[in-house]
N, CA, C and O atoms as a GROMACS GRO file, in nm:
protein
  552
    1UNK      N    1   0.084  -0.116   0.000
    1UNK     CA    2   0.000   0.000   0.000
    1UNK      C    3   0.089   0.123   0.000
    1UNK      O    4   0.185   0.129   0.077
    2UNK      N    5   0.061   0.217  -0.079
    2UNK     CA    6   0.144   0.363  -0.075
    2UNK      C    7   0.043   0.445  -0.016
    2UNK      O    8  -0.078   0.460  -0.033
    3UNK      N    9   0.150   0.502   0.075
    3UNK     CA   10   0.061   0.657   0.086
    3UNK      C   11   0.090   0.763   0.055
    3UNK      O   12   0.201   0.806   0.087
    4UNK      N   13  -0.004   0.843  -0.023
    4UNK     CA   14   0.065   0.984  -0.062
    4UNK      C   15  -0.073   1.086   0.008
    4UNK      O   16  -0.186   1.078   0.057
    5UNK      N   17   0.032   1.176  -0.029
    5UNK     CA   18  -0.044   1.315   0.039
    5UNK      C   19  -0.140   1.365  -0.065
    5UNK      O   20  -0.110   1.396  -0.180
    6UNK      N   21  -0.244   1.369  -0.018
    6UNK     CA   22  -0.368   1.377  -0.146
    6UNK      C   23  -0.446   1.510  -0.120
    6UNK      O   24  -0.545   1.554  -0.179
    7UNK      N   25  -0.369   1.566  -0.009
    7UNK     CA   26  -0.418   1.700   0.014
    7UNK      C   27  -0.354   1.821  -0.095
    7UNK      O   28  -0.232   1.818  -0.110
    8UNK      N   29  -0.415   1.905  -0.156
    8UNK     CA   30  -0.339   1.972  -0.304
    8UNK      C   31  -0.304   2.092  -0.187
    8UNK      O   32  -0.344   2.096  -0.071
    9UNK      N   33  -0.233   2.168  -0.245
    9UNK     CA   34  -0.172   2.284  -0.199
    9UNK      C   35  -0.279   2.400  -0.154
    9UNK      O   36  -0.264   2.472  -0.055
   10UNK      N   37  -0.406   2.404  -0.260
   10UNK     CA   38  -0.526   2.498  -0.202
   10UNK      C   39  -0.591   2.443  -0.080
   10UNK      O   40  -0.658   2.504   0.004
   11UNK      N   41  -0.559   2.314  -0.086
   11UNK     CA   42  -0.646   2.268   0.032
   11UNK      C   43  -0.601   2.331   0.145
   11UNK      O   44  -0.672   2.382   0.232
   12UNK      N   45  -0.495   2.326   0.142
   12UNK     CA   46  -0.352   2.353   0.273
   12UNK      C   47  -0.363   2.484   0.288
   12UNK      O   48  -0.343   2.510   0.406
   13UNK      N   49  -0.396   2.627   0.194
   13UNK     CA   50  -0.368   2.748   0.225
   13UNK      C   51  -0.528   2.768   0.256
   13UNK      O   52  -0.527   2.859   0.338
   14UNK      N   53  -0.663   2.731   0.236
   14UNK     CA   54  -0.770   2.724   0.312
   14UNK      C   55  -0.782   2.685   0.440
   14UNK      O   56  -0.888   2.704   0.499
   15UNK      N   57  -0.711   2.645   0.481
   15UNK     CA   58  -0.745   2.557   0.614
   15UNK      C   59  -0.734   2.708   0.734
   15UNK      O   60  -0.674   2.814   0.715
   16UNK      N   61  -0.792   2.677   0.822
   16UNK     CA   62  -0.839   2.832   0.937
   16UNK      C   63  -0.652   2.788   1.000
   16UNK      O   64  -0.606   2.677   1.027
   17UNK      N   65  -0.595   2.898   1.005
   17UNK     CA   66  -0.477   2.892   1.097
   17UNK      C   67  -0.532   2.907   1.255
   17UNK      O   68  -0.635   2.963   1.291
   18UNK      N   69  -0.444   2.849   1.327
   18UNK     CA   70  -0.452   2.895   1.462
   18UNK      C   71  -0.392   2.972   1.532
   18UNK      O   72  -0.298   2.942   1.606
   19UNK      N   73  -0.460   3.126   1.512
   19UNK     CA   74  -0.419   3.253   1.538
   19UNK      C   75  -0.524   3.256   1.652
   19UNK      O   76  -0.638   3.212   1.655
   20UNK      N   77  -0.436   3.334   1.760
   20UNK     CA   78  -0.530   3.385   1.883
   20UNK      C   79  -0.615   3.467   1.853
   20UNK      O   80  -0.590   3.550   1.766
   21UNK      N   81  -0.762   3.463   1.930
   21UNK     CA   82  -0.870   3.577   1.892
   21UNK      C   83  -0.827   3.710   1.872
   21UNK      O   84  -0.847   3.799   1.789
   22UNK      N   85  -0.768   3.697   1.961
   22UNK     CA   86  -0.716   3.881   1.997
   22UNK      C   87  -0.617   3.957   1.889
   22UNK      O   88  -0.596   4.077   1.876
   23UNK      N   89  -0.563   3.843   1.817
   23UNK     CA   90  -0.509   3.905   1.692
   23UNK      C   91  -0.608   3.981   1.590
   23UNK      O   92  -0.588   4.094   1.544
   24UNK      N   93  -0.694   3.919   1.569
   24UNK     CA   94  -0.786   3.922   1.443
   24UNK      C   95  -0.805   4.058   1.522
   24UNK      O   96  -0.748   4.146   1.457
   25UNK      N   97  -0.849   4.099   1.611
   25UNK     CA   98  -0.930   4.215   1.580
   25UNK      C   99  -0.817   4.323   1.693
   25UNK      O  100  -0.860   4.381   1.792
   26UNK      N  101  -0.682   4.328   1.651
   26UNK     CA  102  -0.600   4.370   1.711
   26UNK      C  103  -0.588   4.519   1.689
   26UNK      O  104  -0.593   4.595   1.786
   27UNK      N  105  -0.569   4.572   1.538
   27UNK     CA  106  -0.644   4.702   1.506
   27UNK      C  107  -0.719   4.764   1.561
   27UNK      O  108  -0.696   4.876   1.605
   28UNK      N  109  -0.832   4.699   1.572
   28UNK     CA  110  -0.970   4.766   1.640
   28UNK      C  111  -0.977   4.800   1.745
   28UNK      O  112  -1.046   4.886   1.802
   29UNK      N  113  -0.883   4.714   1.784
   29UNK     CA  114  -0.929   4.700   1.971
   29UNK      C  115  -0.801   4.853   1.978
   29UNK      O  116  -0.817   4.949   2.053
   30UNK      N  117  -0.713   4.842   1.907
   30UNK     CA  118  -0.638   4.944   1.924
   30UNK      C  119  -0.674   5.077   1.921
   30UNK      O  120  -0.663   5.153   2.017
   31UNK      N  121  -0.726   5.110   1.785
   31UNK     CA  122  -0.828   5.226   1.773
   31UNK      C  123  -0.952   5.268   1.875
   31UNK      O  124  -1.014   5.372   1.891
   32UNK      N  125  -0.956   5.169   1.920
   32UNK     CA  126  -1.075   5.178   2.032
   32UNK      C  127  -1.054   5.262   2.141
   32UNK      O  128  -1.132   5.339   2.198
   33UNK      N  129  -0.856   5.215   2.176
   33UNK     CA  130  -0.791   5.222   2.320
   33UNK      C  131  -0.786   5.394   2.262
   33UNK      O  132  -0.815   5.497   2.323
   34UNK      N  133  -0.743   5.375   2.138
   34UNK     CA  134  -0.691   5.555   2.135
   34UNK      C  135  -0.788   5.669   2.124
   34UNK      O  136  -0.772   5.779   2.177
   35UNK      N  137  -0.914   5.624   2.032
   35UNK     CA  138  -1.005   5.711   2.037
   35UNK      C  139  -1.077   5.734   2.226
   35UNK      O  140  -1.098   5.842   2.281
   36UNK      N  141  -1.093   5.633   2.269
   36UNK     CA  142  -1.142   5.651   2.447
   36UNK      C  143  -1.036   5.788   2.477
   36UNK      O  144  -1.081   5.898   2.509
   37UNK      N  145  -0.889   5.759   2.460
   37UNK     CA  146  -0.775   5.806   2.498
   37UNK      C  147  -0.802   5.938   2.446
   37UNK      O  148  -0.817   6.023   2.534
   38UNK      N  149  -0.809   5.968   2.360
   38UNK     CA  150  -0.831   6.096   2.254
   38UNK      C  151  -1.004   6.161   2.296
   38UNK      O  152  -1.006   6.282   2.320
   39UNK      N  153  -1.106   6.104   2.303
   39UNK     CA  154  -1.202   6.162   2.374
   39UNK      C  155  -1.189   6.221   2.511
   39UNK      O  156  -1.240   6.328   2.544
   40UNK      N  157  -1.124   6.148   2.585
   40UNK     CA  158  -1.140   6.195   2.715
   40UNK      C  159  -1.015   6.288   2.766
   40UNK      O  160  -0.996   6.316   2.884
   41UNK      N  161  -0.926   6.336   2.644
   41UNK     CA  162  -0.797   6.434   2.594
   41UNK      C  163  -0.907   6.559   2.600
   41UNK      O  164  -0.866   6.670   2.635
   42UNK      N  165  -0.999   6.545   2.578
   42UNK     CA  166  -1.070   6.696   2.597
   42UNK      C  167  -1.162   6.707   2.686
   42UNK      O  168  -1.228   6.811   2.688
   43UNK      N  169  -1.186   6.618   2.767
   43UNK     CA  170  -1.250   6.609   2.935
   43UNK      C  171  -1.132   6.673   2.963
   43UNK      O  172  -1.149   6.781   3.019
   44UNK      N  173  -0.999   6.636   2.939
   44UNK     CA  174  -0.864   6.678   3.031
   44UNK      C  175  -0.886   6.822   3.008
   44UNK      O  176  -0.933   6.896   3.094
   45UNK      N  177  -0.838   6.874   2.848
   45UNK     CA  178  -0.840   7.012   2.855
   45UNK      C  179  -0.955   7.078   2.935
   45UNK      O  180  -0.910   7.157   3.018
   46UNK      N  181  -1.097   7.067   2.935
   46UNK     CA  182  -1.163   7.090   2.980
   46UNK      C  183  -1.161   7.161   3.106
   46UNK      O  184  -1.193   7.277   3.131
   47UNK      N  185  -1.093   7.018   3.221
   47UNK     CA  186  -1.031   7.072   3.312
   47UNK      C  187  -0.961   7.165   3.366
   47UNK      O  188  -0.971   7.234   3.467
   48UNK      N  189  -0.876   7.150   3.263
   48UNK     CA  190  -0.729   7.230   3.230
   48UNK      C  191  -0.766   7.403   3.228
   48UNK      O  192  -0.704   7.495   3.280
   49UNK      N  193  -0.888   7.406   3.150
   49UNK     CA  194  -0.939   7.558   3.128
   49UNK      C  195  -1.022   7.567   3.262
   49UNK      O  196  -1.019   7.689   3.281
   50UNK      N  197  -1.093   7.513   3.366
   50UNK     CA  198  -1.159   7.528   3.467
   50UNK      C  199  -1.065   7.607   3.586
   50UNK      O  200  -1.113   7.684   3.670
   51UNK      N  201  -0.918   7.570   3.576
   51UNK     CA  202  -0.818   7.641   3.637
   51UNK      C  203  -0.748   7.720   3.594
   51UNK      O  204  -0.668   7.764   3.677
   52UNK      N  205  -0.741   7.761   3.496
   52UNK     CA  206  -0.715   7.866   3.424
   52UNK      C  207  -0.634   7.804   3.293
   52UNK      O  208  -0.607   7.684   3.303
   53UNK      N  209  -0.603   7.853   3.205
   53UNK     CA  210  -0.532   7.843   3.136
   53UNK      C  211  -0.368   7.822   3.136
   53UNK      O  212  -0.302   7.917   3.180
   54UNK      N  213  -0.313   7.734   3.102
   54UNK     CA  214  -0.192   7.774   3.139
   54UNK      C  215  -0.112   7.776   3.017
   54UNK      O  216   0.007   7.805   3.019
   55UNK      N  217  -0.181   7.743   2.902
   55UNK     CA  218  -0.135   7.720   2.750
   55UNK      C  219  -0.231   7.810   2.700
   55UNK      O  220  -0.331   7.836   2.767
   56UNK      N  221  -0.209   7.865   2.576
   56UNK     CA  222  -0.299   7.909   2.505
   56UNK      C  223  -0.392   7.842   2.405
   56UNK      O  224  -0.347   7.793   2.301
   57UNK      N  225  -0.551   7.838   2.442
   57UNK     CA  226  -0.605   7.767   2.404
   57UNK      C  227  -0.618   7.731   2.264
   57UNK      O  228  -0.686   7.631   2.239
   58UNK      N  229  -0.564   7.797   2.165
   58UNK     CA  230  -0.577   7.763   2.025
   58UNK      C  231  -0.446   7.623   2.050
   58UNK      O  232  -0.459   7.500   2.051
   59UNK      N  233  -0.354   7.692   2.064
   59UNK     CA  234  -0.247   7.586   2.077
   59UNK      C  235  -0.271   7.410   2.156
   59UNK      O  236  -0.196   7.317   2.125
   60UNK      N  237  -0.364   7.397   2.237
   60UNK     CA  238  -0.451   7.302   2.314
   60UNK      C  239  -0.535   7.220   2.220
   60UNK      O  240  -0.529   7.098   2.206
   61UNK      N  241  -0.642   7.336   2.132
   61UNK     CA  242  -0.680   7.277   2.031
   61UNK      C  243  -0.615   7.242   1.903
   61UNK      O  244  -0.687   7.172   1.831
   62UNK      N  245  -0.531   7.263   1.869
   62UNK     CA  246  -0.438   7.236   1.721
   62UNK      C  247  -0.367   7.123   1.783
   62UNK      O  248  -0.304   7.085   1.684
   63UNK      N  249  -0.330   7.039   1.881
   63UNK     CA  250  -0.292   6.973   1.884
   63UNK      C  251  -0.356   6.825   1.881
   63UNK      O  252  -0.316   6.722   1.828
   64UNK      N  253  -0.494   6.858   1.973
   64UNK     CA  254  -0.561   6.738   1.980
   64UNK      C  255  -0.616   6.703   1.830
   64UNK      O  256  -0.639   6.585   1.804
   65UNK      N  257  -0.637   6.802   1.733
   65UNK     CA  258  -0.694   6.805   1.587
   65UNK      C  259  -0.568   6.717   1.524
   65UNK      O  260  -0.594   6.629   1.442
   66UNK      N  261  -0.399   6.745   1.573
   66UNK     CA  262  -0.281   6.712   1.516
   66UNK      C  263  -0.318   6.538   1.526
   66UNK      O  264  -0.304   6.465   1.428
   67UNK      N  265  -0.360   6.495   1.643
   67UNK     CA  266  -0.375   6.384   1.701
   67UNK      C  267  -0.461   6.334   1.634
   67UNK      O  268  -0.424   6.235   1.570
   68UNK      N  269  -0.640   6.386   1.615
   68UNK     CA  270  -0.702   6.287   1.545
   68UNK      C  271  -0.659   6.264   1.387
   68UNK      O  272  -0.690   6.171   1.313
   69UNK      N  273  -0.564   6.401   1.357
   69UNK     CA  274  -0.516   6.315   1.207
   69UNK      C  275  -0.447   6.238   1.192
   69UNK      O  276  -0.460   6.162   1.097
   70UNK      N  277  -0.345   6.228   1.281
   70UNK     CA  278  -0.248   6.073   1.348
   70UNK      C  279  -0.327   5.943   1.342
   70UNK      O  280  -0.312   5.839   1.278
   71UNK      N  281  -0.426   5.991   1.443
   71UNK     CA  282  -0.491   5.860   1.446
   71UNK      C  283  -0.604   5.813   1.344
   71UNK      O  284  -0.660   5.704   1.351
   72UNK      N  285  -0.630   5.915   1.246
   72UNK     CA  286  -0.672   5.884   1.116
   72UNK      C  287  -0.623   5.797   1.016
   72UNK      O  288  -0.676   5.708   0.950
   73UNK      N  289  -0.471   5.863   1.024
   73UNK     CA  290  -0.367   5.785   0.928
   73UNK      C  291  -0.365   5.622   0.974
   73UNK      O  292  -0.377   5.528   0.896
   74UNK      N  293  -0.351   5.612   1.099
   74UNK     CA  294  -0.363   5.506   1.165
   74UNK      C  295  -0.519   5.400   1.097
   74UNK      O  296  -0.537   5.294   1.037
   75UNK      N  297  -0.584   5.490   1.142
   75UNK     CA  298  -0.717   5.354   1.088
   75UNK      C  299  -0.703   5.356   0.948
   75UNK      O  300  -0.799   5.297   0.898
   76UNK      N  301  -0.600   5.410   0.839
   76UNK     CA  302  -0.592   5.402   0.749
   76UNK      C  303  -0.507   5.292   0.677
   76UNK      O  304  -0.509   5.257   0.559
   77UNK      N  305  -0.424   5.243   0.789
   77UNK     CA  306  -0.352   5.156   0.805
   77UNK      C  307  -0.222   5.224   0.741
   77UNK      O  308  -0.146   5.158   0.669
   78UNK      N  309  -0.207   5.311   0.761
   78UNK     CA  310  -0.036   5.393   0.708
   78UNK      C  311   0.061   5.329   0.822
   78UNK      O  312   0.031   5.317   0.940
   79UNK      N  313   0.172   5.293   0.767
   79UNK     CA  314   0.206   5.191   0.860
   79UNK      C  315   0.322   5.314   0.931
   79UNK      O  316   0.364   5.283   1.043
   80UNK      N  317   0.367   5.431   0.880
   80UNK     CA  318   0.420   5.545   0.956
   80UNK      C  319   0.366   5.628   1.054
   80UNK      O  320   0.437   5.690   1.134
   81UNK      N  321   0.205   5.636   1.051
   81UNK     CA  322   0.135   5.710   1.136
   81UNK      C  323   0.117   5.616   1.242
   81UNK      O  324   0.091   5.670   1.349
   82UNK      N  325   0.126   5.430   1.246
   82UNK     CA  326   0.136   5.345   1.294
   82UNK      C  327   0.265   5.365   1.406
   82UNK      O  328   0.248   5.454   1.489
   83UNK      N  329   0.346   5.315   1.410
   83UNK     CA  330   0.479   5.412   1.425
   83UNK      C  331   0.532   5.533   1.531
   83UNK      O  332   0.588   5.532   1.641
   84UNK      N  333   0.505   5.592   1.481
   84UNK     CA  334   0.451   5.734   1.516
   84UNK      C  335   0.354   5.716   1.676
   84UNK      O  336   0.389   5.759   1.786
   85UNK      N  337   0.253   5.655   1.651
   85UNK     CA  338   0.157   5.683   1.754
   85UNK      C  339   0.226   5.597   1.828
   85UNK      O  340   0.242   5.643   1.940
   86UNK      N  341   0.299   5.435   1.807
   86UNK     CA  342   0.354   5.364   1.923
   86UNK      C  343   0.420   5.442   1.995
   86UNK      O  344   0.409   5.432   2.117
   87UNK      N  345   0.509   5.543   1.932
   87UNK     CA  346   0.636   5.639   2.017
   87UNK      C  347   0.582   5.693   2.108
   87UNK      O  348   0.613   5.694   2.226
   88UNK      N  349   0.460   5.762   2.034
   88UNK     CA  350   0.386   5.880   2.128
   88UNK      C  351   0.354   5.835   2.258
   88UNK      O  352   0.376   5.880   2.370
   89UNK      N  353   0.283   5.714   2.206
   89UNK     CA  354   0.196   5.655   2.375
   89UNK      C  355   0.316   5.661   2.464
   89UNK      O  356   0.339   5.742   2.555
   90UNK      N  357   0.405   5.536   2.413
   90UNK     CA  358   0.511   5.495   2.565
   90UNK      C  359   0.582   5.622   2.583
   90UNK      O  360   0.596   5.651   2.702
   91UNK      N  361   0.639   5.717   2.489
   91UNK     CA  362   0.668   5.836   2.543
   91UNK      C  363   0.558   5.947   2.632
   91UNK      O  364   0.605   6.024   2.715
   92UNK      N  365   0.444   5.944   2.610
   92UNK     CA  366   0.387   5.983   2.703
   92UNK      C  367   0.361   5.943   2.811
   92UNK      O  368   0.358   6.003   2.919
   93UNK      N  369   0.338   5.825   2.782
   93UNK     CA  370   0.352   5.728   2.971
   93UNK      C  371   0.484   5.730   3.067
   93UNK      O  372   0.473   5.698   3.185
   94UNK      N  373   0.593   5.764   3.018
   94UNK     CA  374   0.676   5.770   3.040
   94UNK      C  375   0.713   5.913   3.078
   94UNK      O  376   0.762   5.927   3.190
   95UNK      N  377   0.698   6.012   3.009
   95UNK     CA  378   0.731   6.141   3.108
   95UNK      C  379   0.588   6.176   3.129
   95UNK      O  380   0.596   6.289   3.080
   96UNK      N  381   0.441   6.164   3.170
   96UNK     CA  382   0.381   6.171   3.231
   96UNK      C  383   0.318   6.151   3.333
   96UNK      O  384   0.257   6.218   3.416
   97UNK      N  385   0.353   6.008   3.308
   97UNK     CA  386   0.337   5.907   3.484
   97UNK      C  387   0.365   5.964   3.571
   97UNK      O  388   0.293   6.002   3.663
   98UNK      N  389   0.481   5.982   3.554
   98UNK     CA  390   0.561   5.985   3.699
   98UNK      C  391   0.536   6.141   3.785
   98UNK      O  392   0.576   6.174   3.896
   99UNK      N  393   0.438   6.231   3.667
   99UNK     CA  394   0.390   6.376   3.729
   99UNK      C  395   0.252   6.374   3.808
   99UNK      O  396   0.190   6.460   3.871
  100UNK      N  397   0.225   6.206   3.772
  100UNK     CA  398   0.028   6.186   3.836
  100UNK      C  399   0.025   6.225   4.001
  100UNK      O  400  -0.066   6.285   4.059
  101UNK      N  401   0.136   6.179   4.053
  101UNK     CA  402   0.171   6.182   4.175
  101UNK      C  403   0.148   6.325   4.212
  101UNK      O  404   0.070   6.346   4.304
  102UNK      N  405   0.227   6.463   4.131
  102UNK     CA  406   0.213   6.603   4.202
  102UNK      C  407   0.058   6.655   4.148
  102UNK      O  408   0.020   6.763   4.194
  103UNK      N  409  -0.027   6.587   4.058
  103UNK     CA  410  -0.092   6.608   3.971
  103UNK      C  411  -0.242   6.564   4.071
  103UNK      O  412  -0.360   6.599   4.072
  104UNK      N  413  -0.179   6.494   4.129
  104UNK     CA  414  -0.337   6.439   4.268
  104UNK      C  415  -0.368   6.540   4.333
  104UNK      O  416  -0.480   6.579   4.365
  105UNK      N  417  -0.235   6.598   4.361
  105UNK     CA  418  -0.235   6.694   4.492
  105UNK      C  419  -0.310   6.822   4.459
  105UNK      O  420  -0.397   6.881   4.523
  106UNK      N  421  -0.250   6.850   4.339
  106UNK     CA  422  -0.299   6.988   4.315
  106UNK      C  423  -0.484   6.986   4.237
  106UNK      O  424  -0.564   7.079   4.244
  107UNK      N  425  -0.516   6.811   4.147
  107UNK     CA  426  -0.655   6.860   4.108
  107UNK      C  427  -0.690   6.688   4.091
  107UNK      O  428  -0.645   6.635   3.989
  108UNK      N  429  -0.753   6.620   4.169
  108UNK     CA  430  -0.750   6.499   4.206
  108UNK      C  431  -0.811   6.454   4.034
  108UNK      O  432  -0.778   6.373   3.948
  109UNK      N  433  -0.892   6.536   4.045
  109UNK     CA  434  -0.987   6.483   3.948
  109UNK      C  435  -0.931   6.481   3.799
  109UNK      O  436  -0.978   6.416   3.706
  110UNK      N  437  -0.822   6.564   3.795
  110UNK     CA  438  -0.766   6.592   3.684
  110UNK      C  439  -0.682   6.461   3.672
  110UNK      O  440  -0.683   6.386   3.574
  111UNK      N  441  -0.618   6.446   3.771
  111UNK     CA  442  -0.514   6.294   3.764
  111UNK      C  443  -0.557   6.164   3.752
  111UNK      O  444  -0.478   6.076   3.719
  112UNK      N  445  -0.672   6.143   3.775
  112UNK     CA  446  -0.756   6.049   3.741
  112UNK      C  447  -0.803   6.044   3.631
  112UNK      O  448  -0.823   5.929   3.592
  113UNK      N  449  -0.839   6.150   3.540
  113UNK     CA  450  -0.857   6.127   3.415
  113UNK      C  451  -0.713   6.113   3.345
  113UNK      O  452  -0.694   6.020   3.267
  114UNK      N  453  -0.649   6.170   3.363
  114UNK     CA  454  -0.506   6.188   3.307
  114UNK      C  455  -0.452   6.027   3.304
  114UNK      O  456  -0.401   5.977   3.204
  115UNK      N  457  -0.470   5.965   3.412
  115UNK     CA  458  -0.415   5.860   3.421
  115UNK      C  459  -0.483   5.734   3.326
  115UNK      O  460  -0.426   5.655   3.251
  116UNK      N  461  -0.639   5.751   3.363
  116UNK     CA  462  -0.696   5.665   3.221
  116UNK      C  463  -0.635   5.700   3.097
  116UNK      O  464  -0.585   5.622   3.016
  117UNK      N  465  -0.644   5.830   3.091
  117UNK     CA  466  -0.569   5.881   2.915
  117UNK      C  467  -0.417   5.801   2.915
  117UNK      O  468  -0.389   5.735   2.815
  118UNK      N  469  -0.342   5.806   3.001
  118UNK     CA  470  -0.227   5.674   2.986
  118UNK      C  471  -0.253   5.534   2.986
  118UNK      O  472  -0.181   5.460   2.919
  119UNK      N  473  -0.334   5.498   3.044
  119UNK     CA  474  -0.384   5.362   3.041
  119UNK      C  475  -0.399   5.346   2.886
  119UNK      O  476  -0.317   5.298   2.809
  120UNK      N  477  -0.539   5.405   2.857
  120UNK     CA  478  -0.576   5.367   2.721
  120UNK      C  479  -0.454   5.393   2.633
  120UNK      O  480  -0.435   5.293   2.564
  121UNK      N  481  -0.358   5.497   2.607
  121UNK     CA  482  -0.270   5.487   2.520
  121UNK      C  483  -0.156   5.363   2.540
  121UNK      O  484  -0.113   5.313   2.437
  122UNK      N  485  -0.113   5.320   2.650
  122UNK     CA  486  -0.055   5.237   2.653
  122UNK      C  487  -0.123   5.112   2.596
  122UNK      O  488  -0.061   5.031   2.526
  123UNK      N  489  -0.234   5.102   2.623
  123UNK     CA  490  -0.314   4.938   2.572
  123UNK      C  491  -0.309   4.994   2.421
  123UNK      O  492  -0.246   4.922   2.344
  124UNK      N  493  -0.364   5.110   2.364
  124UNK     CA  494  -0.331   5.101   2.215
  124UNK      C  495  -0.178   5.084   2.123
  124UNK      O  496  -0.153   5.056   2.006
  125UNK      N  497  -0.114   5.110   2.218
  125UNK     CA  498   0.000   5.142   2.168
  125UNK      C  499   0.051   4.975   2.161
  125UNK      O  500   0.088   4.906   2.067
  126UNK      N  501   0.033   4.947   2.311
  126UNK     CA  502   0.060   4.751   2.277
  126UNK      C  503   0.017   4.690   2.173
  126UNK      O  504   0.085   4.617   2.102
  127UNK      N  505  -0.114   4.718   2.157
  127UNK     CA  506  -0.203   4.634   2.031
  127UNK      C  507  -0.148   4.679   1.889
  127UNK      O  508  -0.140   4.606   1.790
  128UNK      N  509  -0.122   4.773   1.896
  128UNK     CA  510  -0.064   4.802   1.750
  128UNK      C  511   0.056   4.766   1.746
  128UNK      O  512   0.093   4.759   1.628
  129UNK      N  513   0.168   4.729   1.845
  129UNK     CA  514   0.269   4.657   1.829
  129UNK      C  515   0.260   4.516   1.785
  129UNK      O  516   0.348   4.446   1.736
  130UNK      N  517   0.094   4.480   1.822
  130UNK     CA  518   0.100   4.328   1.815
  130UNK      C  519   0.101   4.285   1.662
  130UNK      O  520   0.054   4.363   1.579
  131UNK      N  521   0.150   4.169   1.625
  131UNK     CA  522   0.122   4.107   1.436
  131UNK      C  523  -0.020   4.167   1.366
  131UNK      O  524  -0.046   4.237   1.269
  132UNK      N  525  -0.085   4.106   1.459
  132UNK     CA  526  -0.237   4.116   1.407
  132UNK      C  527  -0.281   4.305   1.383
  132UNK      O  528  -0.387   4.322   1.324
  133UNK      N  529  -0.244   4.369   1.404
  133UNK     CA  530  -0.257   4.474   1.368
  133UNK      C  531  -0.155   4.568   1.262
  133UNK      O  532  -0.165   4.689   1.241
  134UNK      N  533  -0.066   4.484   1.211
  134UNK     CA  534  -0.018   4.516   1.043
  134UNK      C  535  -0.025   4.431   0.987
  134UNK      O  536   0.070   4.398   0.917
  135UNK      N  537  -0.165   4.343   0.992
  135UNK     CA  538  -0.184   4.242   0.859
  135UNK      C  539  -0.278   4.402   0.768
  135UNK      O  540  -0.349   4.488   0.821
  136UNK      N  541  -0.237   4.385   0.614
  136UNK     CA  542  -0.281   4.451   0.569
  136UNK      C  543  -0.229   4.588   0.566
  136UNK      O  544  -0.289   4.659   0.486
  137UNK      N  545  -0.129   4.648   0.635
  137UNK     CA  546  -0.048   4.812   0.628
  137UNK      C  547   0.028   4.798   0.500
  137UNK      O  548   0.087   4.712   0.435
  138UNK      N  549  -0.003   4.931   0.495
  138UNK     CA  550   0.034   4.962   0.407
  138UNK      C  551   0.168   5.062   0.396
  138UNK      O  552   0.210   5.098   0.286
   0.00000   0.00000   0.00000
């Protein structure tokens, strides 16, 4: 008796791989983390103007606008605006964190949002590091 492999090559590239859930929708879940992150960026300013100003508010707004076109490029799958936003997050978690601490003292409420806004960028920023979110970049 011979045995041969009678499976053809289409058969083999149909077959479901075994990729973790969380890949497939690794993008999304990313965009998800940043838009939360990016909505509640203007609860912050919000704040921010309740104590006065300490930036000038056009400059406050041109940035968060800078951001949703970042994160435009991003759901566009530009794999540089991709990139780009990983830096941003861990660089913002990174020299922002460590200010939540003087940031309680002076407006509790402010540091608590502030700190979700790091949360969520860090979880987006992971997910877009992950595979499953440059299948398809371009």
């Amino acid at each position: 008796m011979n045995t041969t492999n009678t499976l053809s090559n289409e058969a083999l590239q149909q077959t479901p791989s075994a990729r973790a859930p969380w890949r497939k929708q690794a993008l999304s879940t990313a965009l998800a983390c940043l838009g939360l992150a990016y909505a509640l960026s203007w609860v912050e300013m919000g704040l921010a103007l309740m104590t006065g100003p300490g930036e000038p508010i056009a400059a406050m707004i041109a940035s968060r606008a800078l951001i949703a076109g970042l994160y435009g490029c991003v759901a566009f799958r530009l794999q540089w605006a991709r990139w780009i936003t990983v830096v941003l997050g861990f660089t913002s978690v990174v020299l922002v964190g460590p200010m939540l601490g003087a940031e309680w003292h002076a407006f509790p409420v402010a540091a608590l949002i502030t700190g979700v806004v790091l949360v969520f960028k860090l979880a987006g920023s992971i997910f877009l590091l992950s595979p499953g979110a440059s299948h398809g970049i371009r």
